[in-house]
PDB file with one MODEL, atoms N, CA, C and O in Angstrom:
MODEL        1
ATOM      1  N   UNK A   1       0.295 -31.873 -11.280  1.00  0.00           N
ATOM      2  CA  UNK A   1       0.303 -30.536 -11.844  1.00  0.00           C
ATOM      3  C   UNK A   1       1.233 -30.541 -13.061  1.00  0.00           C
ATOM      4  O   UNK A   1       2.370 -30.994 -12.923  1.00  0.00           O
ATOM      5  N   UNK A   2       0.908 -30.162 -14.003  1.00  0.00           N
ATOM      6  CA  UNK A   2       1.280 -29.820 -15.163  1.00  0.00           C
ATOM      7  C   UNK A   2       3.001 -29.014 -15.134  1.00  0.00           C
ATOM      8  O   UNK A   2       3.307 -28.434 -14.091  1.00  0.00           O
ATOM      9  N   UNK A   3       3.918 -29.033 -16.186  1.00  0.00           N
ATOM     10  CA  UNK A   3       5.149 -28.255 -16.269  1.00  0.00           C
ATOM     11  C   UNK A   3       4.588 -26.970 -16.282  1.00  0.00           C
ATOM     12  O   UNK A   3       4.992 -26.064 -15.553  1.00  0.00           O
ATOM     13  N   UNK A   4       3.632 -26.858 -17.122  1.00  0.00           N
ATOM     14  CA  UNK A   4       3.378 -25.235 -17.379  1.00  0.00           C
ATOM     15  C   UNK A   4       2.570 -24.699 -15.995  1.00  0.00           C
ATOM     16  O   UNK A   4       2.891 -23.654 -15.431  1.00  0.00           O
ATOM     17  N   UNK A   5       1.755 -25.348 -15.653  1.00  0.00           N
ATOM     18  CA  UNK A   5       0.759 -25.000 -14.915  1.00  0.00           C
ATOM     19  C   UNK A   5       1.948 -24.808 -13.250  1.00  0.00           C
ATOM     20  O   UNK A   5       1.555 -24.132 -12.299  1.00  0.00           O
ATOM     21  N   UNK A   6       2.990 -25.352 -13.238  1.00  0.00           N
ATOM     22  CA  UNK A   6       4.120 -25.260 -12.561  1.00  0.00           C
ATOM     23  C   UNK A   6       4.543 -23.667 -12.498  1.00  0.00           C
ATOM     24  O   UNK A   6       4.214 -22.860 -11.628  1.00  0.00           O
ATOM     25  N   UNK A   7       5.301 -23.456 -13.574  1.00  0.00           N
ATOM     26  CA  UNK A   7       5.902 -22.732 -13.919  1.00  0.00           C
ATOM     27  C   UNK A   7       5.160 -21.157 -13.879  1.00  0.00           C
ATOM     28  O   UNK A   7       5.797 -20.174 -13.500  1.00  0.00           O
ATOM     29  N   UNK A   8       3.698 -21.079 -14.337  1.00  0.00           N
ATOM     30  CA  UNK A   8       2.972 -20.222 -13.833  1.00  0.00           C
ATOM     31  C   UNK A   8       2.617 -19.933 -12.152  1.00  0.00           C
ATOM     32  O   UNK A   8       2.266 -18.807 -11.798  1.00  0.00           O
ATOM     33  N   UNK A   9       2.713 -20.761 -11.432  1.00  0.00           N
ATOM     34  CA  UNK A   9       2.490 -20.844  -9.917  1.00  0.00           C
ATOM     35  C   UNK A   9       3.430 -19.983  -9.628  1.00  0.00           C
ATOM     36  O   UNK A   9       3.062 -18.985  -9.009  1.00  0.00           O
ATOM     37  N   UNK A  10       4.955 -20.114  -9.998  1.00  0.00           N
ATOM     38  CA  UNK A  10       6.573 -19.979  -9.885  1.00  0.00           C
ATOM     39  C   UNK A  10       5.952 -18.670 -10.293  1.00  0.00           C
ATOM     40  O   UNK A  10       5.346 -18.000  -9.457  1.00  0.00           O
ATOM     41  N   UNK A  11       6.050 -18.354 -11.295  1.00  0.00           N
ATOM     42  CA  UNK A  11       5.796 -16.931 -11.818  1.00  0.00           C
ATOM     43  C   UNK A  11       5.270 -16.101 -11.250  1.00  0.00           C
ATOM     44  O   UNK A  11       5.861 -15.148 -10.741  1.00  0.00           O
ATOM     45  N   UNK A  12       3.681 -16.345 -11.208  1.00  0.00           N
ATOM     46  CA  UNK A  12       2.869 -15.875  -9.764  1.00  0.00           C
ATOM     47  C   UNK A  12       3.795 -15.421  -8.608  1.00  0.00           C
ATOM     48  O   UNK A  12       3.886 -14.202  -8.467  1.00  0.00           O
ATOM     49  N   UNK A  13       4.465 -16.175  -7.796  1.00  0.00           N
ATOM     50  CA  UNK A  13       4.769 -16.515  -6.441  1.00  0.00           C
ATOM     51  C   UNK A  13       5.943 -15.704  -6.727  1.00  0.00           C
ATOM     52  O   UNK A  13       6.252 -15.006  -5.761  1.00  0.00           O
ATOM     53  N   UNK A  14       6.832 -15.547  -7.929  1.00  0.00           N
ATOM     54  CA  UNK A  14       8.135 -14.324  -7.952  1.00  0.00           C
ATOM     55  C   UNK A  14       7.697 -12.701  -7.958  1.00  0.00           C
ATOM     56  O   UNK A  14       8.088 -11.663  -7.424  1.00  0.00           O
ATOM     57  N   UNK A  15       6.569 -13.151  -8.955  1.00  0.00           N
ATOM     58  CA  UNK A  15       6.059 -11.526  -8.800  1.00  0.00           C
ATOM     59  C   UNK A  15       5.496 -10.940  -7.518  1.00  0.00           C
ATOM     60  O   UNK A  15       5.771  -9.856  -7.003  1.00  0.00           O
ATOM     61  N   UNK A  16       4.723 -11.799  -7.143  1.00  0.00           N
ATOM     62  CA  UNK A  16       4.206 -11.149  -5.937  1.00  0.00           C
ATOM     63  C   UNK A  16       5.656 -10.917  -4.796  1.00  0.00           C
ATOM     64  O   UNK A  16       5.748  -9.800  -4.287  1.00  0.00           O
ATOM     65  N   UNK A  17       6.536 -11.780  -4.503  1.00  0.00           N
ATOM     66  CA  UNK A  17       7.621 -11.133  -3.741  1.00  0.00           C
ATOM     67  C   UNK A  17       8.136 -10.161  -3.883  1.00  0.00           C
ATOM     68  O   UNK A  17       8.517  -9.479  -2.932  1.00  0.00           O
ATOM     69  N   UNK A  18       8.321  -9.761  -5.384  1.00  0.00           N
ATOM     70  CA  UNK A  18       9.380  -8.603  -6.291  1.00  0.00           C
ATOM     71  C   UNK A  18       8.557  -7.510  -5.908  1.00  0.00           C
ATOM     72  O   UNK A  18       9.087  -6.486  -5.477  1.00  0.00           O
ATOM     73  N   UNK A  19       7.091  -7.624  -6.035  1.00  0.00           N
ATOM     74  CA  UNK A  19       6.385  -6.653  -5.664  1.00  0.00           C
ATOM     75  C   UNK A  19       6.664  -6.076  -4.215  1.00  0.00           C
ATOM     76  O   UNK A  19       6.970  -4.887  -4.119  1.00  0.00           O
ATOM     77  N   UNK A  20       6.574  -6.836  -3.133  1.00  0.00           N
ATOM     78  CA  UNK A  20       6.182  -6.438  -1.719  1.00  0.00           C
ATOM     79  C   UNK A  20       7.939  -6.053  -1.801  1.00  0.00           C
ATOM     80  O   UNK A  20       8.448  -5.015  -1.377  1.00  0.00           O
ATOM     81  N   UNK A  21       8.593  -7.101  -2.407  1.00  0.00           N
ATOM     82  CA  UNK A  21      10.030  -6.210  -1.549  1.00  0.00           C
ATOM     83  C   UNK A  21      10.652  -4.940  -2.655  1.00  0.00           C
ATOM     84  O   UNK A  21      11.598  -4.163  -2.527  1.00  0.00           O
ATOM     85  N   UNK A  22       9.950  -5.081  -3.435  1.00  0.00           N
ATOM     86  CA  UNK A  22       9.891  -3.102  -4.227  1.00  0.00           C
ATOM     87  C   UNK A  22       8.762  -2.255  -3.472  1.00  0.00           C
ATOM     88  O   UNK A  22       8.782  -1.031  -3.606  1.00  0.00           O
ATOM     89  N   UNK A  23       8.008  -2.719  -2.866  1.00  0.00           N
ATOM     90  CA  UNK A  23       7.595  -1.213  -1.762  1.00  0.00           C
ATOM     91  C   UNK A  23       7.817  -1.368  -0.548  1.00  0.00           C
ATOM     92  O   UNK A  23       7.531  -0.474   0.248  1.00  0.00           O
ATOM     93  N   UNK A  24       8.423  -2.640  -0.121  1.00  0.00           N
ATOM     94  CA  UNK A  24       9.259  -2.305   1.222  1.00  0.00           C
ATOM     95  C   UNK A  24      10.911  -1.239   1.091  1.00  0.00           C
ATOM     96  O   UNK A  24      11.608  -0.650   1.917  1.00  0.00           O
ATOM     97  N   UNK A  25      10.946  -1.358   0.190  1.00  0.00           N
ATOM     98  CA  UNK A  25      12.483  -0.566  -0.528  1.00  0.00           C
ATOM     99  C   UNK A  25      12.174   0.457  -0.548  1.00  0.00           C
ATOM    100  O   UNK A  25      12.634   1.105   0.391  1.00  0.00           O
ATOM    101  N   UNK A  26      11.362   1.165  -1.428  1.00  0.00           N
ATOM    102  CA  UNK A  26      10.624   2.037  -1.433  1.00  0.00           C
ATOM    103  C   UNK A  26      10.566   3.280  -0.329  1.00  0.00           C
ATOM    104  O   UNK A  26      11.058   4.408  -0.324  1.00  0.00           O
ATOM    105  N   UNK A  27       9.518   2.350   0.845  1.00  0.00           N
ATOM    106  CA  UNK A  27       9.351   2.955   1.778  1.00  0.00           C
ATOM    107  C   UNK A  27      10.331   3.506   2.814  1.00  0.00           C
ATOM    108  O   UNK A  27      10.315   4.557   3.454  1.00  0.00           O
ATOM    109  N   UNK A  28      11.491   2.118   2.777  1.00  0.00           N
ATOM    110  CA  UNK A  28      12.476   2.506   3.464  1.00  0.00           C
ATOM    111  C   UNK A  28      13.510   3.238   3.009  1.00  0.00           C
ATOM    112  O   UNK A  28      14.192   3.862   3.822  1.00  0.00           O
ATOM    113  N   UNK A  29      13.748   3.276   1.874  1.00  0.00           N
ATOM    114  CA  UNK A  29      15.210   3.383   1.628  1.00  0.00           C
ATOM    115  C   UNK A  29      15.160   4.773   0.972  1.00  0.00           C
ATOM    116  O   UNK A  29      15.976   5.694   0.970  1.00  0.00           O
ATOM    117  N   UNK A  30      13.497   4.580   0.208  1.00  0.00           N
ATOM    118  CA  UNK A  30      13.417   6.029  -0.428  1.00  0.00           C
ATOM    119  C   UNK A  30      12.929   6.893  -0.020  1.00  0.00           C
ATOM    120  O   UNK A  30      13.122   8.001  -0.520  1.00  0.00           O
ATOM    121  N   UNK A  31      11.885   6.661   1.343  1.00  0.00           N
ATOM    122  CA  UNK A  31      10.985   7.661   2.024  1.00  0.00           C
ATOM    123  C   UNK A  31      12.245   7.643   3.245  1.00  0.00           C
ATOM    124  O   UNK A  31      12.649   8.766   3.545  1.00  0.00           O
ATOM    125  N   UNK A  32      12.680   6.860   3.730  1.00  0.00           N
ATOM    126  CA  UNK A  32      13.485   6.959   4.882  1.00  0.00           C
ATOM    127  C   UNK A  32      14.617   7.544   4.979  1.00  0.00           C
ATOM    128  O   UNK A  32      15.154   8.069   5.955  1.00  0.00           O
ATOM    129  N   UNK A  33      15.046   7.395   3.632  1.00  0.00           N
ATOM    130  CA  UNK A  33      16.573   7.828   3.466  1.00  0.00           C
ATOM    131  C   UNK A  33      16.682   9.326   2.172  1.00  0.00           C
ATOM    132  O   UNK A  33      17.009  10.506   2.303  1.00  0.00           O
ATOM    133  N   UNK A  34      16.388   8.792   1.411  1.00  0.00           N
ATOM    134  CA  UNK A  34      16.685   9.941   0.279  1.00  0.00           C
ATOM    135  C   UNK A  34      15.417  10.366  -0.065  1.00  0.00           C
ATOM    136  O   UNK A  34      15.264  10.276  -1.283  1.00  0.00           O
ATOM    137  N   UNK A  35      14.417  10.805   0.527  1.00  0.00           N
ATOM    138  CA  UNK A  35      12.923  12.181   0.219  1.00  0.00           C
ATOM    139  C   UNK A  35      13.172  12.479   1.325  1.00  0.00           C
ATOM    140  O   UNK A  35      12.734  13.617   1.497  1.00  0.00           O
ATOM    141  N   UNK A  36      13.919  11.885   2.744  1.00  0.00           N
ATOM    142  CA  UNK A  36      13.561  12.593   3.610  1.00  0.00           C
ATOM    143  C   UNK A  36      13.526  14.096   4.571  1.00  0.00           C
ATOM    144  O   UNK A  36      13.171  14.440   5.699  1.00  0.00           O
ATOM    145  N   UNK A  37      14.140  14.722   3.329  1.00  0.00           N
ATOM    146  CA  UNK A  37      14.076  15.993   3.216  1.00  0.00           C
ATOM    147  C   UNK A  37      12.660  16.511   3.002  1.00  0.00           C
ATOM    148  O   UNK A  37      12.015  16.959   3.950  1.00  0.00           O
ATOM    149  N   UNK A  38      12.192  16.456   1.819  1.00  0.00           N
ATOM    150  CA  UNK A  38      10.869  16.349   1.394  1.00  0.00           C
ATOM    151  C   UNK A  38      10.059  16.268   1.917  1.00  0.00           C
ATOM    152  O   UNK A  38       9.115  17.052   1.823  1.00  0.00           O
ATOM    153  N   UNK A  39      10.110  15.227   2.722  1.00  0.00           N
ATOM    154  CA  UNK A  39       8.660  14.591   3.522  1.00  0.00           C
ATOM    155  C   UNK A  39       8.418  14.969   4.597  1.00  0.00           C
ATOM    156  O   UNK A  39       7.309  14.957   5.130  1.00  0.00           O
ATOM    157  N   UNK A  40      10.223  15.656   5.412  1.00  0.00           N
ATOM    158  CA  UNK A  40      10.463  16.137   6.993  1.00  0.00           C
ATOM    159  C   UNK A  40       9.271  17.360   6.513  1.00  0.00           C
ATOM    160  O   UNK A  40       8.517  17.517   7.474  1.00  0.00           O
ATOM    161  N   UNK A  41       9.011  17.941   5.763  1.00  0.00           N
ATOM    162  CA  UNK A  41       8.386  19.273   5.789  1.00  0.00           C
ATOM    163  C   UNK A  41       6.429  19.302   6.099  1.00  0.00           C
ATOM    164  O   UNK A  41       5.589  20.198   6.184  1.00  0.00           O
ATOM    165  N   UNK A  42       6.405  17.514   6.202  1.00  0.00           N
ATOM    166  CA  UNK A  42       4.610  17.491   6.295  1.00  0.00           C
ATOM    167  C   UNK A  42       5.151  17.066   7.985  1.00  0.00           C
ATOM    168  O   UNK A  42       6.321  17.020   8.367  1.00  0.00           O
ATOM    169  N   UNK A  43       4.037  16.817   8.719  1.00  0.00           N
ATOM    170  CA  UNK A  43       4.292  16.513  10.092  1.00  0.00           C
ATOM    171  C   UNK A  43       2.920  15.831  10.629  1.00  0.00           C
ATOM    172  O   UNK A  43       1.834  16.408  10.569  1.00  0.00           O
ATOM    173  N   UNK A  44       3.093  14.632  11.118  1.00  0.00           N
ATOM    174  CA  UNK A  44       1.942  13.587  11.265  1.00  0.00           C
ATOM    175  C   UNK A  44       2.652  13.597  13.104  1.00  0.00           C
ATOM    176  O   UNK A  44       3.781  13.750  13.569  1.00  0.00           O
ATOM    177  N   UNK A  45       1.513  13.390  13.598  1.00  0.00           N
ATOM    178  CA  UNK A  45       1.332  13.794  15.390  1.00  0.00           C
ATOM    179  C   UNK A  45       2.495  14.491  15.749  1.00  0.00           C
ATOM    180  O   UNK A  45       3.053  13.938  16.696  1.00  0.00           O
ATOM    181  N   UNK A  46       3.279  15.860  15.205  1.00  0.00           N
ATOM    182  CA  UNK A  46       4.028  16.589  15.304  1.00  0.00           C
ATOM    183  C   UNK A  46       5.578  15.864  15.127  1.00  0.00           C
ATOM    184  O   UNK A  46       6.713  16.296  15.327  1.00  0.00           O
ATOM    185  N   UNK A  47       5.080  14.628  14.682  1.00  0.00           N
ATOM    186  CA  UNK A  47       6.947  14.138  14.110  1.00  0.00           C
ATOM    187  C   UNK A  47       6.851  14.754  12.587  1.00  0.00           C
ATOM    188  O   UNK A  47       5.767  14.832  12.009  1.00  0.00           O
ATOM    189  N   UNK A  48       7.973  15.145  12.050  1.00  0.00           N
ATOM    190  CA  UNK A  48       8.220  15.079  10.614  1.00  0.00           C
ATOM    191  C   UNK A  48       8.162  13.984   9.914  1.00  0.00           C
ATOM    192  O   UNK A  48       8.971  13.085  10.144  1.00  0.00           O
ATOM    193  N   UNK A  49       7.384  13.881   9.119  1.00  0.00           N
ATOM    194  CA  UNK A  49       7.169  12.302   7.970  1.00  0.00           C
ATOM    195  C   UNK A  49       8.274  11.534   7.511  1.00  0.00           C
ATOM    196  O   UNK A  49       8.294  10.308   7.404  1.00  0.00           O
ATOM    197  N   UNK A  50       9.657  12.731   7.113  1.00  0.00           N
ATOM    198  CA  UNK A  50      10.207  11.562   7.096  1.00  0.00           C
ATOM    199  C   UNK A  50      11.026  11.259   7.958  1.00  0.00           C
ATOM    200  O   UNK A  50      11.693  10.380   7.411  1.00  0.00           O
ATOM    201  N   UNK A  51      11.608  11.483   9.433  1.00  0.00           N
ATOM    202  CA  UNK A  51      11.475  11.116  10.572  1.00  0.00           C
ATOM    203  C   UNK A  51      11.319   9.798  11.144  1.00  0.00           C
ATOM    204  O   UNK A  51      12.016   8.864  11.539  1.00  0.00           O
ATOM    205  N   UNK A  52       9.556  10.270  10.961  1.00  0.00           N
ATOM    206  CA  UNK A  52       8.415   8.773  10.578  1.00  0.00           C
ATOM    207  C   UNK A  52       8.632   7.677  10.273  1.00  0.00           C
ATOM    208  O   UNK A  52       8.695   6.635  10.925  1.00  0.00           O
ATOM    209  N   UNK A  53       8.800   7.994   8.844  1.00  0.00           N
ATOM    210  CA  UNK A  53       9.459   6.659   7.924  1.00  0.00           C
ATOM    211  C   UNK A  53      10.336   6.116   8.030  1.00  0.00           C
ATOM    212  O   UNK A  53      10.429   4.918   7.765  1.00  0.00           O
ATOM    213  N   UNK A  54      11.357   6.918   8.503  1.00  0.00           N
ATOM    214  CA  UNK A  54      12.461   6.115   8.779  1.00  0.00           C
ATOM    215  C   UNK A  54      12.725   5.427  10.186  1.00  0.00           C
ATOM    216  O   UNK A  54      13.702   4.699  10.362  1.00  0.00           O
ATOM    217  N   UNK A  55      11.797   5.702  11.172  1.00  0.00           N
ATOM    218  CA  UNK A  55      11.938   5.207  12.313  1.00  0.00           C
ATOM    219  C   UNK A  55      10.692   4.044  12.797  1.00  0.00           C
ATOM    220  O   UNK A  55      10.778   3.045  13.511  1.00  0.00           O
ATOM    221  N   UNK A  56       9.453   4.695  12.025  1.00  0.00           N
ATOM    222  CA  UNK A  56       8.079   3.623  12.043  1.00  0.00           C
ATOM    223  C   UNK A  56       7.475   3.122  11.511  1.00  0.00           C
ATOM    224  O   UNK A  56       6.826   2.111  11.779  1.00  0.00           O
ATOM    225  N   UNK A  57       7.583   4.048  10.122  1.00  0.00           N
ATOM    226  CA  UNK A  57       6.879   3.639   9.052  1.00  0.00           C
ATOM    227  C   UNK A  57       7.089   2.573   7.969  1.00  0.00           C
ATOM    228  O   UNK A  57       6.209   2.007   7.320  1.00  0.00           O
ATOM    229  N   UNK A  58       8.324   2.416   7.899  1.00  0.00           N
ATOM    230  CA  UNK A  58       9.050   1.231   7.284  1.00  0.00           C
ATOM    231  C   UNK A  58       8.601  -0.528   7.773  1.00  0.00           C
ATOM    232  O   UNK A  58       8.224  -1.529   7.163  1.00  0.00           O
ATOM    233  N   UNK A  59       8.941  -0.130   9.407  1.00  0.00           N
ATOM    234  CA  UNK A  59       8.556  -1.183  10.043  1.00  0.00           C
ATOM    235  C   UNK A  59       7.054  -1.737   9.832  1.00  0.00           C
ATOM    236  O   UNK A  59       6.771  -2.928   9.704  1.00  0.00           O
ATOM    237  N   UNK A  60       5.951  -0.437   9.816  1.00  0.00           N
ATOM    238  CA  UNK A  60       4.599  -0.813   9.569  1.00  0.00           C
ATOM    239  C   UNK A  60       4.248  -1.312   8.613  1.00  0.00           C
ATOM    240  O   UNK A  60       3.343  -2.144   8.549  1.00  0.00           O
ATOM    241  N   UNK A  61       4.877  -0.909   7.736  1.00  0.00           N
ATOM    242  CA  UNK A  61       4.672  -1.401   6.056  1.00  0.00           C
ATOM    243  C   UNK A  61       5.166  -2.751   5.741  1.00  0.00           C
ATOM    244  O   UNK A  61       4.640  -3.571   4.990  1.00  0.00           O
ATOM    245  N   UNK A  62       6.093  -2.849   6.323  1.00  0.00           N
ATOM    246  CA  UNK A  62       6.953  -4.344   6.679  1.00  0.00           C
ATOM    247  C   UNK A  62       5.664  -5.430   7.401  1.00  0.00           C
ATOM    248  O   UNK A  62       5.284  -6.575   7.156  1.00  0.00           O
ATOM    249  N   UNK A  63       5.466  -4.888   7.907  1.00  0.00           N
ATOM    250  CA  UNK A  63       4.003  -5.899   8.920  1.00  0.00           C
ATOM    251  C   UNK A  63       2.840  -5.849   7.953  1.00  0.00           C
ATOM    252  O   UNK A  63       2.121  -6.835   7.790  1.00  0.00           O
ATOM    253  N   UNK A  64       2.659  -4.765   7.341  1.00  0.00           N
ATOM    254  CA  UNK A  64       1.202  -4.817   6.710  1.00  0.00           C
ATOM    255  C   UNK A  64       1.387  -6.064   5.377  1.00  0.00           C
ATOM    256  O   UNK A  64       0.583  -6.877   4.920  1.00  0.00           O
ATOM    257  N   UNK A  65       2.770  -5.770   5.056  1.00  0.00           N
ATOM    258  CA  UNK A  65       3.375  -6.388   3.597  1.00  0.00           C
ATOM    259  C   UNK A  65       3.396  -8.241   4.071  1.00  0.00           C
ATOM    260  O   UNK A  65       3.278  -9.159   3.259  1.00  0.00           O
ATOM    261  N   UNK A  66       3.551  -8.370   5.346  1.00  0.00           N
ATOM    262  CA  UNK A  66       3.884  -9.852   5.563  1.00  0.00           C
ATOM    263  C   UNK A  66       1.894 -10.492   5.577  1.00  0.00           C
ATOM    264  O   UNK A  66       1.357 -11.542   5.223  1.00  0.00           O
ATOM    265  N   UNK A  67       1.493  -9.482   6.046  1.00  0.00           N
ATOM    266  CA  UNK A  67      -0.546  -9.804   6.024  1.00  0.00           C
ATOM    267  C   UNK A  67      -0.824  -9.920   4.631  1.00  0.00           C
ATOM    268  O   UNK A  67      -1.542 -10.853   4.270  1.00  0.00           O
ATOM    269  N   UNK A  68      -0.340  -9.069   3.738  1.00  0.00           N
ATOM    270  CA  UNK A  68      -0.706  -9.220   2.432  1.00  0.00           C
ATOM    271  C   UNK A  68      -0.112  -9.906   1.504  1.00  0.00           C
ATOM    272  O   UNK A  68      -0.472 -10.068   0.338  1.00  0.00           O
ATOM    273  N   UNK A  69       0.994 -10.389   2.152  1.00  0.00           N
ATOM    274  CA  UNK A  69       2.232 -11.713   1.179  1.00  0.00           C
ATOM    275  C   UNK A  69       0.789 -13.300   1.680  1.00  0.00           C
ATOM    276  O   UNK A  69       0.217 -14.072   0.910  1.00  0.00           O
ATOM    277  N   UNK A  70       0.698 -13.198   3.085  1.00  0.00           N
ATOM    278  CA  UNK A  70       0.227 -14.386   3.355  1.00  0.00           C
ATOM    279  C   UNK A  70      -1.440 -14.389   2.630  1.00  0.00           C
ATOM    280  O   UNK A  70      -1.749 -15.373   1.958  1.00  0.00           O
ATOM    281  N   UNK A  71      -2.236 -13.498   2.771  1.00  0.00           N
ATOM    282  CA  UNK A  71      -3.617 -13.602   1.986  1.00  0.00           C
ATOM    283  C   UNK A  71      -3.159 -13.625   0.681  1.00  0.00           C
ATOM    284  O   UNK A  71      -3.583 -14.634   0.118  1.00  0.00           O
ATOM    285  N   UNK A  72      -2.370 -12.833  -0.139  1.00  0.00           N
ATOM    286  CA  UNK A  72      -2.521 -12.872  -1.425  1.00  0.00           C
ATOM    287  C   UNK A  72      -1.746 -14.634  -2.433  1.00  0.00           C
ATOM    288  O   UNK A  72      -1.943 -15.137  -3.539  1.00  0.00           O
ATOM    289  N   UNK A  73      -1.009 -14.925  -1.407  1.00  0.00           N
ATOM    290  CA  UNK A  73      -0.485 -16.517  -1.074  1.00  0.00           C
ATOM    291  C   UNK A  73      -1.514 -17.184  -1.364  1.00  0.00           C
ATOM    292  O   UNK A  73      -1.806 -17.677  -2.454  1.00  0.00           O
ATOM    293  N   UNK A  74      -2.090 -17.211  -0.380  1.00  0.00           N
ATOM    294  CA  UNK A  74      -3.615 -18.202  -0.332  1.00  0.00           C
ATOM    295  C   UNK A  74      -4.394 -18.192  -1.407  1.00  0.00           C
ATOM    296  O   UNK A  74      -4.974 -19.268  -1.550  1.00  0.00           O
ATOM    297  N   UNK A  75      -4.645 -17.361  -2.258  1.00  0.00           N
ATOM    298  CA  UNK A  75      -4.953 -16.623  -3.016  1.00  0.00           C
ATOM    299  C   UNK A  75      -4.814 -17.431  -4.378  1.00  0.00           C
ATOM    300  O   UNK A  75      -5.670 -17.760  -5.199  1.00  0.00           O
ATOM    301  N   UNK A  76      -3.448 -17.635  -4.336  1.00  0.00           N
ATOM    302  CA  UNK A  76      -3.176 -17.927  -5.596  1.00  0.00           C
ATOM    303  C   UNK A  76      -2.713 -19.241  -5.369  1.00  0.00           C
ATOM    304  O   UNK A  76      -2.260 -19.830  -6.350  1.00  0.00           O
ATOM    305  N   UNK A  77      -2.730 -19.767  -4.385  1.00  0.00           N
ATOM    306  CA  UNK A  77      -2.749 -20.864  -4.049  1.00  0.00           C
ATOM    307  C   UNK A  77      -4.153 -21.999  -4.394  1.00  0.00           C
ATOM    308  O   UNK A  77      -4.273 -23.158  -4.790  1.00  0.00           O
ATOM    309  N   UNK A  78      -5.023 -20.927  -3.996  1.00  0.00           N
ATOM    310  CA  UNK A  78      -6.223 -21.733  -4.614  1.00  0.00           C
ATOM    311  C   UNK A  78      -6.444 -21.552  -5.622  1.00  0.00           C
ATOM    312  O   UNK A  78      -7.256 -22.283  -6.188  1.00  0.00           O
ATOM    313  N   UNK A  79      -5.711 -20.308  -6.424  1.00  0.00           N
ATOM    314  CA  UNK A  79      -6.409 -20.421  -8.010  1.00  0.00           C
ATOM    315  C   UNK A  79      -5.386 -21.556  -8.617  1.00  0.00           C
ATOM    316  O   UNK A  79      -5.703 -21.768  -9.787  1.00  0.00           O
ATOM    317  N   UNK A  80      -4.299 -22.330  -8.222  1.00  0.00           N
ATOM    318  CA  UNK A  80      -3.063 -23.282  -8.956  1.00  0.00           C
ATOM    319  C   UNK A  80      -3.888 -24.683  -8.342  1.00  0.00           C
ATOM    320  O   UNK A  80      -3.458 -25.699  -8.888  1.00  0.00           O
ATOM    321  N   UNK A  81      -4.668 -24.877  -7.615  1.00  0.00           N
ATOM    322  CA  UNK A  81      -4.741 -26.018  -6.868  1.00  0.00           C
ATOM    323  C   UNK A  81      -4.047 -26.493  -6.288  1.00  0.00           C
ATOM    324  O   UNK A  81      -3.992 -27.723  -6.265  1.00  0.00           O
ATOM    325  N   UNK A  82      -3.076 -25.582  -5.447  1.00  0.00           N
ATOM    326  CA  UNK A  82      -2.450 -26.551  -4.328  1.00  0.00           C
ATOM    327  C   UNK A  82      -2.096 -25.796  -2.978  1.00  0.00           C
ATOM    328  O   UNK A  82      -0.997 -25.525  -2.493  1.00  0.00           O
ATOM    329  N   UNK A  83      -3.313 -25.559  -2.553  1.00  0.00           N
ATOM    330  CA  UNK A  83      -3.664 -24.886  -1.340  1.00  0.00           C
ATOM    331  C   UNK A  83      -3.887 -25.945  -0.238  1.00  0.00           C
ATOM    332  O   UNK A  83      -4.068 -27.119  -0.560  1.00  0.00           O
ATOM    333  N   UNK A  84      -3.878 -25.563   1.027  1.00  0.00           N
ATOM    334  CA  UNK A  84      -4.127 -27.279   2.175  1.00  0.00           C
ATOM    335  C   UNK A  84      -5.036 -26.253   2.559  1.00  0.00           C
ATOM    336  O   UNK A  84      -5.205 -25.054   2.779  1.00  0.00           O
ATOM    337  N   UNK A  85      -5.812 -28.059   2.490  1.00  0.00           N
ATOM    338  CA  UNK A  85      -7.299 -28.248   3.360  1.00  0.00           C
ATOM    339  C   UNK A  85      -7.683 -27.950   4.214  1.00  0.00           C
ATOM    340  O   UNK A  85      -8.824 -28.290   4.528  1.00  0.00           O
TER     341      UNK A  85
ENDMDL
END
């Protein structure tokens, strides 16, 4: 593999982390902690949302984010050529 063709993989593979752990932050820190004023005022199966977020929703997003770190991985794994067989 090439320096450049390296260095783009690297690139790839930072962004996509920066991404998932800016809406795991997000979810937690900003829906959980500071909107949760805001959000206490909608109400999903009679909990307040942000309630929610800060007690379930963080965690879910956390799980959905590790399904979509590993497919979108693969992903770009096969577009660099160095994905296993």
């Amino acid at each position: 593999m090439s320096n450049d063709k390296r260095k783009a993989y690297w690139r790839a593979n930072l962004r996509l982390v920066a991404t998932c752990l800016s809406i795991w932050f997000i979810v937690s820190f900003g829906f959980g902690i500071l909107l949760v004023e805001q959000l206490n005022s909608i109400r999903i199966g009679g909990f307040k949302l942000g309630f929610w977020f800060a007690q379930q929703g963080a965690i879910y997003v956390f799980v959905l984010l590790i399904f979509f770190y590993a497919w979108r991985m693969n992903r770009i794994d096969r577009e660099y050529d160095v994905h296993e067989d």
